[in-house]
C-alpha positions as CSV (number, residue, x, y, z in Angstrom):
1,X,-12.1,-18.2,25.6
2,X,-8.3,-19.1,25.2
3,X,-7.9,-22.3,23.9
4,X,-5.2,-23.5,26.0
5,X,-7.2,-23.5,29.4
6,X,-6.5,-19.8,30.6
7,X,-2.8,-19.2,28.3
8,X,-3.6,-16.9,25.6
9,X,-2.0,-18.0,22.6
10,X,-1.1,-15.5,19.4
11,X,-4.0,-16.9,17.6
12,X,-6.6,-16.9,20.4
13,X,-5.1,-12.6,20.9
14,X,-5.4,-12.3,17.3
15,X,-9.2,-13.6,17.2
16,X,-10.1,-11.4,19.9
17,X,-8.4,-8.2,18.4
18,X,-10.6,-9.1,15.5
19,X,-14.0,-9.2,17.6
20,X,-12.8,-5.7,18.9
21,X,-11.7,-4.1,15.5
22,X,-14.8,-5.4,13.9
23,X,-16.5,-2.4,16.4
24,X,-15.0,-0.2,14.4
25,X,-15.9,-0.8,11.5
26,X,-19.3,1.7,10.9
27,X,-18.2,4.7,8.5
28,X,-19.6,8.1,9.4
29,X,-20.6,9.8,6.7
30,X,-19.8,13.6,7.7
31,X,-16.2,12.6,8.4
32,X,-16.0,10.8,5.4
33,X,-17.2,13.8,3.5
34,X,-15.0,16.2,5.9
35,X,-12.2,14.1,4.8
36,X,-12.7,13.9,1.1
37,X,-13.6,18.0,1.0
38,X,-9.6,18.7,3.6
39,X,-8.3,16.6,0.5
40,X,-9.5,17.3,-2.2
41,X,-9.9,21.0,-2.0
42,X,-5.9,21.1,-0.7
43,X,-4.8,19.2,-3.8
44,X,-6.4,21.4,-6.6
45,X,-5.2,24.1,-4.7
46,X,-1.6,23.2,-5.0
47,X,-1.9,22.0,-8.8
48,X,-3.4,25.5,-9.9
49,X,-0.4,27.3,-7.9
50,X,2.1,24.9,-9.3
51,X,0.1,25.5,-12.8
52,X,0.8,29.1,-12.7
53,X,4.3,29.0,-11.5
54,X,5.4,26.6,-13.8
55,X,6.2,28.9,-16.5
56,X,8.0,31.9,-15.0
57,X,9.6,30.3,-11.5
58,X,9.8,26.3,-11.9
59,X,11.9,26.1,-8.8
60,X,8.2,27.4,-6.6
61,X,6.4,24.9,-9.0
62,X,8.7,22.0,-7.6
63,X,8.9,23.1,-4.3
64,X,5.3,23.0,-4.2
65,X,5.5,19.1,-6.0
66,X,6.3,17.3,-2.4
67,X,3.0,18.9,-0.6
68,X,0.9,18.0,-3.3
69,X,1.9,14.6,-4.0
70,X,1.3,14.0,-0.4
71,X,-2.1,15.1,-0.9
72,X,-2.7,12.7,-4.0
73,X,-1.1,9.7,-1.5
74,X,-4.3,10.6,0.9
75,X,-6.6,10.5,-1.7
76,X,-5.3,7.1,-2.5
77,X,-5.9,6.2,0.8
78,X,-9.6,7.6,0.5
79,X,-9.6,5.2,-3.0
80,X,-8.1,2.7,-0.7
81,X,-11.1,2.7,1.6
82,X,-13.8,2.7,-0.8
83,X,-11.8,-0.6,-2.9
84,X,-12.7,-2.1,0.7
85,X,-16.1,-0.4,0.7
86,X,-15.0,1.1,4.0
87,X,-15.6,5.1,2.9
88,X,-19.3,4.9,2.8
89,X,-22.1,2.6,3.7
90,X,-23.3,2.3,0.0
91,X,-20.9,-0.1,-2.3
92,X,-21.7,1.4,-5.3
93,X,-20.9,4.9,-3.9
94,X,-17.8,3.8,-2.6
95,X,-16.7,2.4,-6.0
96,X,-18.0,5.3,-7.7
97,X,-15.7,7.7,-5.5
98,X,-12.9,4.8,-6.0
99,X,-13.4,5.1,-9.8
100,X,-13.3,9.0,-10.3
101,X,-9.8,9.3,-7.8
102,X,-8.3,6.5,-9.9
103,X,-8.1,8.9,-12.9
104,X,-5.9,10.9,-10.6
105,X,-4.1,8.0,-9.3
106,X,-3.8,6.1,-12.9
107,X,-4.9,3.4,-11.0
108,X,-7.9,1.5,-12.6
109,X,-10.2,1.4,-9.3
110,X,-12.2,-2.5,-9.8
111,X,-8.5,-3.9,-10.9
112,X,-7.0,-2.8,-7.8
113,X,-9.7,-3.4,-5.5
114,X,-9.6,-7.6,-6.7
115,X,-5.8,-7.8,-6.6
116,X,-5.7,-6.1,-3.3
117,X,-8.5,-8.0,-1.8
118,X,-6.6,-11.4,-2.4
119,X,-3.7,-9.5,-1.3
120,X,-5.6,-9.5,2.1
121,X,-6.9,-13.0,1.6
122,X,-3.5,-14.5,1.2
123,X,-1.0,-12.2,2.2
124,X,1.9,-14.0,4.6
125,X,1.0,-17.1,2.8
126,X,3.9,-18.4,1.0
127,X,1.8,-20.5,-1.4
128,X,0.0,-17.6,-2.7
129,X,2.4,-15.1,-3.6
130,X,2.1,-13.1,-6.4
131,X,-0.8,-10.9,-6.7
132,X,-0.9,-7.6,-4.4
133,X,2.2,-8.0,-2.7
134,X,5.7,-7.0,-3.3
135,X,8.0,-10.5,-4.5
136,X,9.3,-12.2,-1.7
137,X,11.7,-15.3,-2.5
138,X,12.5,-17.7,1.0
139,X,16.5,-18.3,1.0
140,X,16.3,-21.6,-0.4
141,X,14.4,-20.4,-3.1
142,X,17.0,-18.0,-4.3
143,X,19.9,-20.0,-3.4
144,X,18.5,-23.3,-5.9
145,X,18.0,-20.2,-8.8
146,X,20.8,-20.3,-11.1
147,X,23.2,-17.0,-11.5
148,X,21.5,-15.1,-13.8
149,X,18.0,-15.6,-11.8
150,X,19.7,-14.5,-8.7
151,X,21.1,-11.5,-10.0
152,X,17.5,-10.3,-11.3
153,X,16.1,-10.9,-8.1
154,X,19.2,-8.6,-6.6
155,X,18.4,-6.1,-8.5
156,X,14.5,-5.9,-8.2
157,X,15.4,-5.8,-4.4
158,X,17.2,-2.8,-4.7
159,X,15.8,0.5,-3.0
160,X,16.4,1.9,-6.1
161,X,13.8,-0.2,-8.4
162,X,11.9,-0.7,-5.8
163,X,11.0,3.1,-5.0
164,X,11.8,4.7,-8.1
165,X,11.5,2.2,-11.2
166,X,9.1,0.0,-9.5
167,X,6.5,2.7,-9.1
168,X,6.7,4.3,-12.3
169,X,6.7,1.3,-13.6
170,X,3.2,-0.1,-12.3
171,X,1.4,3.0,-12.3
172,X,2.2,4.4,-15.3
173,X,2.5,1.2,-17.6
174,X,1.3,-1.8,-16.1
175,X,-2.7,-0.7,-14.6
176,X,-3.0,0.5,-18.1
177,X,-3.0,-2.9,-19.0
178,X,-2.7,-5.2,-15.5
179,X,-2.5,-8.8,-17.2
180,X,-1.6,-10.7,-14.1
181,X,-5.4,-10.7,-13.0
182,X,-7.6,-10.1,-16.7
183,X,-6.4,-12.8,-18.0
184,X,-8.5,-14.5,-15.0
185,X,-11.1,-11.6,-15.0
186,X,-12.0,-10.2,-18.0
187,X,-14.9,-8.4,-16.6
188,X,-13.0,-6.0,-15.4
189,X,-11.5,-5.1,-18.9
190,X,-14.0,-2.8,-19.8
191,X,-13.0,0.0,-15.8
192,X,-9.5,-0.7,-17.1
193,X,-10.4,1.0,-20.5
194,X,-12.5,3.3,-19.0
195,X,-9.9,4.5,-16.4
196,X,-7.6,4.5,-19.1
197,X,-9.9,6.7,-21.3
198,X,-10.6,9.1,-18.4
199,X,-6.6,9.8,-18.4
200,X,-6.5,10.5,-21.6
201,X,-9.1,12.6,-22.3
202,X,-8.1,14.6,-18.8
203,X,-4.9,14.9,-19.9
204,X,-5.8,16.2,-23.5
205,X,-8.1,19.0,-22.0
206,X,-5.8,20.3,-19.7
207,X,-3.3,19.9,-22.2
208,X,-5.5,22.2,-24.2
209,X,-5.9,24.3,-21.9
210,X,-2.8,25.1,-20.1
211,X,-0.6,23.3,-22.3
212,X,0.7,19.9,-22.6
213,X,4.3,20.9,-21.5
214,X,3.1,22.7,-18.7
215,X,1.0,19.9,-17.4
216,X,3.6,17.5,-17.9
217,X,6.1,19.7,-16.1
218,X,3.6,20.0,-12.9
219,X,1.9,16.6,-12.8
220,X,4.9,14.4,-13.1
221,X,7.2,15.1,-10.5
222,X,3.9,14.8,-8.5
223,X,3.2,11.2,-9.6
224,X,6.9,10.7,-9.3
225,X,6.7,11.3,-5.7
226,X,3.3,10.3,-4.8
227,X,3.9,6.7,-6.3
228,X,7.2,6.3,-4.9
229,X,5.6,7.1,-1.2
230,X,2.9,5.1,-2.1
231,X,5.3,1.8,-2.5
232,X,7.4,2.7,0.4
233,X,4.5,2.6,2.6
234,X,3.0,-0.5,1.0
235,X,6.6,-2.5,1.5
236,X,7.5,-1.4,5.1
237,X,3.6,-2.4,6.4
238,X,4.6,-5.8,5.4
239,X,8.8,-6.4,4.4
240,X,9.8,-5.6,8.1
241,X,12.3,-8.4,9.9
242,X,9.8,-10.4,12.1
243,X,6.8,-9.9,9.8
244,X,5.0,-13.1,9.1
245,X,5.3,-16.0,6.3
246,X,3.9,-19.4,6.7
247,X,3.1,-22.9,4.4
248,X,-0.6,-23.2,3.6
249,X,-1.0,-25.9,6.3
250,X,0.6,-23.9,9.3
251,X,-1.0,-20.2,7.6
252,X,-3.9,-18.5,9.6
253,X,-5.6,-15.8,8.3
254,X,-5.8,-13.6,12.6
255,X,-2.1,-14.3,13.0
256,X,-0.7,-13.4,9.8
257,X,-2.9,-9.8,9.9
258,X,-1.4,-9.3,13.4
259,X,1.9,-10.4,13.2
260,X,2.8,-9.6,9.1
261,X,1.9,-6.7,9.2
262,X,3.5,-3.4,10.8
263,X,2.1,-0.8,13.0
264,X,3.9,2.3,11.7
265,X,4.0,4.8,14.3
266,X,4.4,7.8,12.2
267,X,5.0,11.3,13.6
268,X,2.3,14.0,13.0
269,X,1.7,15.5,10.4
270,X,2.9,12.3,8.1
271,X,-0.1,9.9,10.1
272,X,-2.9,12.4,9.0
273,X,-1.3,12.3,5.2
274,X,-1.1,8.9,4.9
275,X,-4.6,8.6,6.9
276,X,-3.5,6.3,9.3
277,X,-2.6,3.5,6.5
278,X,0.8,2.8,8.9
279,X,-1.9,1.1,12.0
280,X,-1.6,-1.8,9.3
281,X,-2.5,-4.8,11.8
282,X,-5.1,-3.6,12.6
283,X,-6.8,-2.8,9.4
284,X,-5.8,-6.2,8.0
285,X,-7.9,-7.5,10.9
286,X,-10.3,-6.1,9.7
287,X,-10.5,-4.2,6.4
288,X,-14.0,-2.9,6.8
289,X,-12.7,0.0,9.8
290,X,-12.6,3.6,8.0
291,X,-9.3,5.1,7.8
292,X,-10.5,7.5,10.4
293,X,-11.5,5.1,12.7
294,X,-8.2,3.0,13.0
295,X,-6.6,5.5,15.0
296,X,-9.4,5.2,17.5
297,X,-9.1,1.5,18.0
298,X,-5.9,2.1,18.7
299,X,-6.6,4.2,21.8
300,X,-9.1,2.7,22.8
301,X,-7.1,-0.7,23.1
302,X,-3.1,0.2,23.8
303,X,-2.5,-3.0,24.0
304,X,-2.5,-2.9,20.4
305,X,-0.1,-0.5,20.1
306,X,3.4,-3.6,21.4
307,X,3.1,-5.7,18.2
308,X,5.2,-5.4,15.1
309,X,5.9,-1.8,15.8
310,X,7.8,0.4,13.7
311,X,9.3,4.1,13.9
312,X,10.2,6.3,11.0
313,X,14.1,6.0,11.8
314,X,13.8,2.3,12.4
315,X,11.9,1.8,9.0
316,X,15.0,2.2,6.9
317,X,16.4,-0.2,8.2
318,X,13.5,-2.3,6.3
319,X,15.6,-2.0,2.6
320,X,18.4,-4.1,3.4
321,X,15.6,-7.0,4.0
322,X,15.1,-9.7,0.8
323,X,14.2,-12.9,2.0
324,X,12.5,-15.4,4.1
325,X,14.4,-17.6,6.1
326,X,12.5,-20.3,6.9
327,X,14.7,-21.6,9.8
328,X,14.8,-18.1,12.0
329,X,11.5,-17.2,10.4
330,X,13.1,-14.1,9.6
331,X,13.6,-11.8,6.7
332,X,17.2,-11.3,6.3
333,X,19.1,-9.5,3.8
334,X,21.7,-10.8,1.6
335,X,24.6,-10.7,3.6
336,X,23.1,-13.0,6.2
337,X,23.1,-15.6,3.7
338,X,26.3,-17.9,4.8
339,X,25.0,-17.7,8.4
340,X,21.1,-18.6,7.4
341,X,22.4,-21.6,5.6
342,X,25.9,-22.7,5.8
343,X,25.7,-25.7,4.4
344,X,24.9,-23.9,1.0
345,X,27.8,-22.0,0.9
């Protein structure tokens, strides 16, 4: 019942969306499979044709790079789902799955399923930042940071680190050795090795097979492109302008799920790629619904569908965002920043 004698407030909404999501949240395991088999099969596909262009027509061999990085970002999203044991009924066949597609994803699969898990535990809490989440600074943060500290923060806003350097740069060199959480963790050293292992010794015997050039030359621009997607969908589900950031006291777990994070209402046939990732409130209300099954929550309750909305064209407006402002409870890019505090200025 709403709290507030017959007014709905956001929180009592959110509480109830989660009683309703929660129905979701049974995996089948035919679709499951049906989904692993339209992805998997798809992706080998395009790697052999790019494998056997790549010699005598490159140009076909990086035409067909964007279709099959798209089909490595929906197995990520099948990893995704079993790092939140969503995929199957059975956790250790979920992180089994997880494990084997994070040799494809370079992504170490129990790493990534802790960081992201307090990712969902704290994320739109502005006294847990740091692990899982892309940096946020509030305005008065960054205007109390001296020059030099401004300027780095500047720069790892822009789009430019953040979908092209920022990518290569965590999937490629930092889950080979993420210290932000083994330091804390060390039991998951020894997946992080193994992962790592699994790379290598996947690289070396296709290497030997096809040639280490040639695999180079078709699996990179595929990472390139798959990680950089990857980010950009992982920022705009939560960097948008009236997403959700809150002090410990005043943070609530229902609110900040529905109201910090997007609902991305993709255009066919990007929402099948990305497996329904961008109907983000909704699985941050609950993390246990398979990817399949978001979509039919949605549905099934349009009601859903009004908060923290997002189209394609209106996403890109999303870069120019940096930081929290505290007094609007906005984010707000860099140019607002005489207007959000003029007294700093």
């Amino acid at each position: 019942m709403p709290a507030t004698g017959g007014v709905e407030t956001t929180r009592d909404r959110a509480l109830r969306w989660r009683r309703i999501a929660a129905a979701y949240g049974e995996p089948s395991l035919r679709r499951s499979v049906v989904q692993l088999l339209t992805t998997v099969v798809p992706f080998a596909a395009l790697w052999a044709a790019m494998s056997l262009t790549v010699g005598q027509a490159y140009w076909a061999t990086l035409l067909l790079a964007p279709v099959a990085a798209a089909f490595l970002m929906r197995l990520f999203m099948i990893q995704h789902d079993c790092g939140h044991r969503s995929f199957f009924r059975s956790a250790r066949l979920n992180d089994l799955l997880g494990s084997a597609i994070g040799v494809l994803t370079l992504t170490p699969h129990g790493y990534w399923r802790t960081a992201h898990n307090i990712h969902h535990a704290t994320s739109g809490n502005l006294e847990k930042r740091g692990i899982g989440d892309v940096s946020v600074l509030t305005v008065r943060e960054y205007l109390a940071l001296p020059k030099w500290r401004r300027l780095a923060y500047r720069i790892y806003r822009h789009p430019a680190v953040l979908l092209v350097v920022g990518p290569l740069y965590v999937f490629v060199l930092k889950y080979r050795l993420p210290l932000d959480l083994l330091s804390r963790h060390r039991d998951m050293i020894p997946g992080v090795l193994a992962t790592n292992g699994a790379i290598a010794a996947l690289a070396v015997g296709m290497g030997l097979w096809i040639g280490f050039a040639e695999v180079a030359m078709v699996h990179v621009p595929i990472v390139l492109l798959s990680a950089a997607a990857g980010v950009w969908l992982f920022y705009v589900q939560h960097q948008f302008e009236t997403t959700y950031w809150r002090s410990d006291a005043a943070w609530d777990f229902h609110e900040a799920a529905v109201h910090g994070s997007s609902y991305y209402d993709l255009p066919q046939p990007l929402r099948w790629l990305t497996a329904d990732i961008g109907i983000h409130h909704i699985h941050h209300l609950s993390s246990r619904i398979p990817n399949y099954r978001l979509a039919e929550c949605l549905r099934d309750h349009p009601e859903m569908k009004d908060v923290s909305r997002l189209t394609l064209r209106g996403s890109l407006r999303c870069l120019r965002l940096a930081l929290w402002d505290e007094e609007s409870e906005r984010l707000v890019g860099f140019r607002a920043l005489p207007g959000a505090l003029p007294e700093a200025a």
